[in-house]
N, C-alpha and C positions, 0 to 999 in steps of 0.2 A: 620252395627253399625254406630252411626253418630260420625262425626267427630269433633264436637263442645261436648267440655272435662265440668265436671263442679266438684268443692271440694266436697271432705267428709272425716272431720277427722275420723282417726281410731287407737286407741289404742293399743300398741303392747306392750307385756314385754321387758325387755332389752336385753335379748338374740337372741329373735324373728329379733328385731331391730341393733342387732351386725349382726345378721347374714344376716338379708338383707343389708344392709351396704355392706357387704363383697361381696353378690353378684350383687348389683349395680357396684362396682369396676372393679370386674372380668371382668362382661356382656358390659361395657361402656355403663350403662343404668341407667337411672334416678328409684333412690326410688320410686318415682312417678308411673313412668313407672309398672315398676315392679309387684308392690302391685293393679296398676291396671288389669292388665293382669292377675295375682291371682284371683281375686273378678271377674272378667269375666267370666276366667272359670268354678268356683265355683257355679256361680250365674247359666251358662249352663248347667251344670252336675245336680245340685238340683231343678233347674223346671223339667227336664225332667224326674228326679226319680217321681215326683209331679204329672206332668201330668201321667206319668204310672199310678201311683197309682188311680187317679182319673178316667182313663178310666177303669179299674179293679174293680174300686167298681162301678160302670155304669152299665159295663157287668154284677157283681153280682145282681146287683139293676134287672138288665132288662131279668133275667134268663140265659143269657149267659153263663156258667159254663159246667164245667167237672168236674164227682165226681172223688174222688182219688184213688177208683180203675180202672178206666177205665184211668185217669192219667197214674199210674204205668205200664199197662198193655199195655201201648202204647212203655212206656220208657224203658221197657223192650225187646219189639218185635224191637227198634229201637238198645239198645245195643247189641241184639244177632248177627242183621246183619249186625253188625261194626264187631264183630269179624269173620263173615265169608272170609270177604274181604281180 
């Protein structure tokens, strides 16, 4: 990630905003800080649901697929020999 930071307002309710308040205090960490590190994650966690998705309909595009009985019938034979163990 680069290290040169740059703004972006972001609207919060006022409880949202009490409550990061509180945990800037706690953390000895800037608002700032904080709210960035949120939208970081956020922003990591939702492309990669993104990209899944998009390699998923790819696969469907490109006949990749398993139908949903041979799905089951896999998820099945995998249940059974968990309970063997």
């Amino acid at each position: 990630m680069s290290t040169q930071s740059q703004t972006v307002t972001v609207r919060l309710d006022s409880q949202t905003k009490s409550r990061l308040e509180r945990l800037a205090e706690h953390t000895r960490r800037t608002k700032s800080f904080l709210a960035g590190e949120a939208i970081a994650s956020y922003v990591e966690r939702e492309l990669a649901i993104v990209e899944g998705i998009e390699r998923g309909l790819a696969d469907a595009e490109a006949g990749r697929v398993t139908s949903h009985g041979d799905a089951m019938a896999r998820l099945r034979r995998t249940a059974g020999g968990a309970d063997e163990g």
